[in-house]
C-alpha positions as CSV (number, residue, x, y, z in Angstrom):
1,X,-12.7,-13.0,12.3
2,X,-14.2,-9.5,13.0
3,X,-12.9,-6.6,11.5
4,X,-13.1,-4.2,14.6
5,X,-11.1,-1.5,16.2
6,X,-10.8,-3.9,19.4
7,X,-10.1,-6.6,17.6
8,X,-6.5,-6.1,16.0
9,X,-5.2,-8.8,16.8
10,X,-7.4,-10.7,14.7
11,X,-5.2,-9.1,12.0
12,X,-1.5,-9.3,13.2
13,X,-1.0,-12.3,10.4
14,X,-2.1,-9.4,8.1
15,X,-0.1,-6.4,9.4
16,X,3.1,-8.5,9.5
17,X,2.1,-9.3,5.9
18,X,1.8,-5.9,5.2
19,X,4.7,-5.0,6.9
20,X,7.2,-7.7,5.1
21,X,5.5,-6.5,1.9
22,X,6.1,-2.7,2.3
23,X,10.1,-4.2,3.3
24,X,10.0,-6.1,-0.1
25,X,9.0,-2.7,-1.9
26,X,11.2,-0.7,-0.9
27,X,14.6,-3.0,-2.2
28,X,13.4,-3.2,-5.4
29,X,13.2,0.6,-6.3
30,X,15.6,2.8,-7.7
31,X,19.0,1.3,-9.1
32,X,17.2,-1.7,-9.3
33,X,14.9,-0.9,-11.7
34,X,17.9,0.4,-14.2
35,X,19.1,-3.2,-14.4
36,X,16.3,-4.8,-14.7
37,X,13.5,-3.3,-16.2
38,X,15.5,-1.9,-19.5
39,X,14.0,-3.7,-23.2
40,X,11.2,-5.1,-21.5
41,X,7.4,-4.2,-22.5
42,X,5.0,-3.4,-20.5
43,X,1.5,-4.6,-19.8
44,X,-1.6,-2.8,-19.5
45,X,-4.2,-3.4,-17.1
46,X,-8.0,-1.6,-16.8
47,X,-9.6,0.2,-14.2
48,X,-10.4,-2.5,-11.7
49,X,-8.2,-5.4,-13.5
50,X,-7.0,-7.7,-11.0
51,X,-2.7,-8.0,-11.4
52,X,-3.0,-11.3,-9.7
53,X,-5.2,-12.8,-6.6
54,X,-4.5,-14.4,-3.2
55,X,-3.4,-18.0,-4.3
56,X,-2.2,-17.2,-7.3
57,X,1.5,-19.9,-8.2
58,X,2.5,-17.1,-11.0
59,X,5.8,-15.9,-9.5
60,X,6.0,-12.4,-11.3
61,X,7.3,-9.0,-9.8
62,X,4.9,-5.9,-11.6
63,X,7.1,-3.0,-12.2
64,X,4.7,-0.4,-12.2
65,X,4.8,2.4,-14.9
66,X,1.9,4.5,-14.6
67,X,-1.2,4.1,-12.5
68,X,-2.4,3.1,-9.1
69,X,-2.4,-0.1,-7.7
70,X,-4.0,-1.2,-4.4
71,X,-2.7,-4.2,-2.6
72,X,-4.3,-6.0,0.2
73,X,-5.3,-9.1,1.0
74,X,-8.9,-11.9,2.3
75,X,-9.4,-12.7,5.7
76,X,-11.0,-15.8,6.7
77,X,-14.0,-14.5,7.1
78,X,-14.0,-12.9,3.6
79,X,-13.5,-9.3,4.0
80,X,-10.9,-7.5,1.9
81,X,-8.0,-5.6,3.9
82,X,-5.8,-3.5,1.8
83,X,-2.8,-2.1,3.0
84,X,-0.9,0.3,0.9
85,X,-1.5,2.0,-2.3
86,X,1.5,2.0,-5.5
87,X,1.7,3.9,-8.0
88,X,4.1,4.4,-11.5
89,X,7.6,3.5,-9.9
90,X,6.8,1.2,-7.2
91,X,6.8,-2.7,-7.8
92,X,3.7,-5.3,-6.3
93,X,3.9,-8.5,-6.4
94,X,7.1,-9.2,-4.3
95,X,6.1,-11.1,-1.8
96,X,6.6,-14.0,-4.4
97,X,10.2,-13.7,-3.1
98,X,9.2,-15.5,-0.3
99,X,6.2,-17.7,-0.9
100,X,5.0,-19.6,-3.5
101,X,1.3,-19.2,-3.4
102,X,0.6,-15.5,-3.4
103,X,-1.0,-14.5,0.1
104,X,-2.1,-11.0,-1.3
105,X,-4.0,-9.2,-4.6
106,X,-3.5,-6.3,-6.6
107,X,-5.6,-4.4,-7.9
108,X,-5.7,-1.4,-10.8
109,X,-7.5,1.7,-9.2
110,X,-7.3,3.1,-12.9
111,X,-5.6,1.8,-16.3
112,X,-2.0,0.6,-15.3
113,X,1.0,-0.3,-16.7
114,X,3.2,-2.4,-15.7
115,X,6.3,-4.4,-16.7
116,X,6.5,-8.5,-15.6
117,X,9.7,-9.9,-14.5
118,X,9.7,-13.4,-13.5
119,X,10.7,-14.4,-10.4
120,X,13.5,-17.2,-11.5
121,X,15.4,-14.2,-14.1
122,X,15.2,-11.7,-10.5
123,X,17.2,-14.6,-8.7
124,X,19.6,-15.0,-11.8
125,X,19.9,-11.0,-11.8
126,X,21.1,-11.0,-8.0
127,X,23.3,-14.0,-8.8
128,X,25.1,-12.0,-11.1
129,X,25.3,-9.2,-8.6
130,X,26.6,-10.5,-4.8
131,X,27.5,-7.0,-4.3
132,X,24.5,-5.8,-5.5
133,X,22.6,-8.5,-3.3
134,X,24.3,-7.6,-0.1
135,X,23.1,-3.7,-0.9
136,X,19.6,-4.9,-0.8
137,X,19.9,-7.3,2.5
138,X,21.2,-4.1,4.2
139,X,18.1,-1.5,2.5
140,X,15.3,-4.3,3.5
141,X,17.0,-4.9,7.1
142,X,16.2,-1.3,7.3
143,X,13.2,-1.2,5.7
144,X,11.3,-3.9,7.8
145,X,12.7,-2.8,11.3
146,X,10.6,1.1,10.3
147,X,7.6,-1.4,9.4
148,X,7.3,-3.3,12.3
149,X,7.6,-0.3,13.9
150,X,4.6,1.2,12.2
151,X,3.0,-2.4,13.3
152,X,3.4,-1.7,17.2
153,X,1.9,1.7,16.6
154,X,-1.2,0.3,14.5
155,X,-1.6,-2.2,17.4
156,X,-2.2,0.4,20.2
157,X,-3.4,3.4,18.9
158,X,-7.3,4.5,18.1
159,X,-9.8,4.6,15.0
160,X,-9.1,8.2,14.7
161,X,-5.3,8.3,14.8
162,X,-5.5,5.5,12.3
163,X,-7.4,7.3,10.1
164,X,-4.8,10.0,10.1
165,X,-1.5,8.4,9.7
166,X,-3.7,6.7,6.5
167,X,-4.6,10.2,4.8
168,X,-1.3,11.7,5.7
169,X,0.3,8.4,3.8
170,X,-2.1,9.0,0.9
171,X,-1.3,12.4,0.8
172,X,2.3,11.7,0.0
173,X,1.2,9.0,-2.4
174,X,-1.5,10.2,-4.1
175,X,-2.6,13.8,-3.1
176,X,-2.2,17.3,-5.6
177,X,-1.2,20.3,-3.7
178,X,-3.8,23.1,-3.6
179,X,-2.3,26.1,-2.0
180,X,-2.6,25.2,1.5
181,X,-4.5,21.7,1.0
182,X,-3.8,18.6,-0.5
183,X,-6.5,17.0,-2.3
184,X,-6.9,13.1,-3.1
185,X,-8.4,12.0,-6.3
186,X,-11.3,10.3,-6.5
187,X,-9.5,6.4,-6.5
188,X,-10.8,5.4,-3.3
189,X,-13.9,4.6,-1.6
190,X,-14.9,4.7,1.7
191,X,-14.9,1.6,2.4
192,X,-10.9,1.2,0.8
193,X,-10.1,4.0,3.5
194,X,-12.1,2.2,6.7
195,X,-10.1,-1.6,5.2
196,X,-6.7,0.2,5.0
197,X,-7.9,1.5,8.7
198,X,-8.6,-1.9,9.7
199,X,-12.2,-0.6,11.3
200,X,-15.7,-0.9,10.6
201,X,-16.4,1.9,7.8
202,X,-19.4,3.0,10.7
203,X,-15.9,4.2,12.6
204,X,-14.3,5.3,10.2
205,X,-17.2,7.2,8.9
206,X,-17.7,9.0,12.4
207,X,-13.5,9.7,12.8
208,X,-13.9,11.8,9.4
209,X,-17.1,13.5,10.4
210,X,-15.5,14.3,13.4
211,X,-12.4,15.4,11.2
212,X,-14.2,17.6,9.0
213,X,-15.9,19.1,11.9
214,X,-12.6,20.2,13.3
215,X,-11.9,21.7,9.9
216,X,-8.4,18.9,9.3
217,X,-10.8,17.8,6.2
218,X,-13.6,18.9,3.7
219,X,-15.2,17.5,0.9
220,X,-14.8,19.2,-2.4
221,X,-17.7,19.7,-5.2
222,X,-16.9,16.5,-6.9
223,X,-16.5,14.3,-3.9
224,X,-12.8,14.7,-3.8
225,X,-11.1,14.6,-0.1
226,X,-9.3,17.7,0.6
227,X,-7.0,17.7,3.6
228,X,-5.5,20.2,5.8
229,X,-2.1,18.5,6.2
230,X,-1.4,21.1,9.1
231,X,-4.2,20.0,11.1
232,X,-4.0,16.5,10.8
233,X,-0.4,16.4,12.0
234,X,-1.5,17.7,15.3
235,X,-3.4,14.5,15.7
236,X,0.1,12.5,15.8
237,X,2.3,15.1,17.4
């Protein structure tokens, strides 16, 4: 399996992955977290830690606290493919809902902390709560119909429109307003950008230069990506 621009097919398995995953997040936000996550401690995780790896039988949701998480997944062929970025208020890990060997891995981007809740007191939770239960069918219906969605766009479009729907995501995510920029801390590589691109990082590097060029993005003094939210949005209009 080649991870090319040409080649996205080779990757459906992963975006539909990726897609079920982002579905799963969303549910267990908000209101959910007020009943579940109250007297329970937290654990901490180091830069780099990994939460838990592809294979993995540990059934665990990871509410996170503070932090930034990365969550992606191997291909056959070995390479790493991430596909989204969490931070303090999202959960990873909840695609143990619906398998029992984990297909993806989290990682810590910097310390974390995070609270476990098994996966068999989550089921007694929602039995408790059919009302509660029928709330979340309807929010993930929702939620996966917008991720497929985003699916069918990653399938046809190029490197470069990629790359912006990525920075304009981590913008949202991770990004600190500077007057009229948004600048990303220094978490990712690279190389995380060009696998969350699902391209060779040779693209991905020539779609930024090409970017940066335009004046959509600079690099700051310490390396920092600084975006021009303005200009990149005329790439997707």
């Amino acid at each position: 399996m080649n991870q090319t621009i040409g080649g996205l097919a080779d990757h459906d398995p992963v975006t539909l992955q990726a897609a079920v995953s982002g579905a799963l997040a969303t549910v267990f936000r908000g209101k959910f977290c007020d009943i579940v996550l109250p007297n329970r401690k937290a654990a901490t995780f180091t830069k780099n830690a990994v939460i838990y790896d592809v294979g993995d039988r540990d059934r665990t949701f990871f509410f996170l606290q503070s932090g930034f998480v990365k969550i992606g997944t191997i291909t056959p062929d070995g390479h790493e493919v991430i596909y989204d970025i969490r931070k303090g208020g999202d959960v990873v890990g909840e695609l143990c809902a619906c398998e029992h060997s984990r297909p993806d891995r989290a990682v810590a981007l910097e310390q974390t902390e995070a609270i476990p809740v098994p996966h068999h007191e989550m089921i007694e939770l929602l039995r408790k709560r059919p009302d509660f239960l029928s709330l979340l069918l309807e929010v993930f219906c929702k939620a996966l119909t917008q991720a497929y969605q985003q699916v069918n766009t990653l399938a046809i479009d190029d490197t470069l429109h990629r790359l912006v729907k990525v920075l304009l995501d981590l913008a949202g995510k991770l990004g600190y307003p500077t007057g009229s920029v948004v600048e990303l801390p220094t978490l990712l590589t690279q190389e995380d950008i060009s696998q969350m691109v699902a391209a060779r990082r040779e693209r991905v590097s020539t779609a930024l230069n090409s970017l940066r060029r335009q004046g959509a993005i600079q690099y700051s003094s310490p390396g920092r990506l600084v975006l021009n939210l303005e200009a990149l949005k005329t790439y997707v209009r």
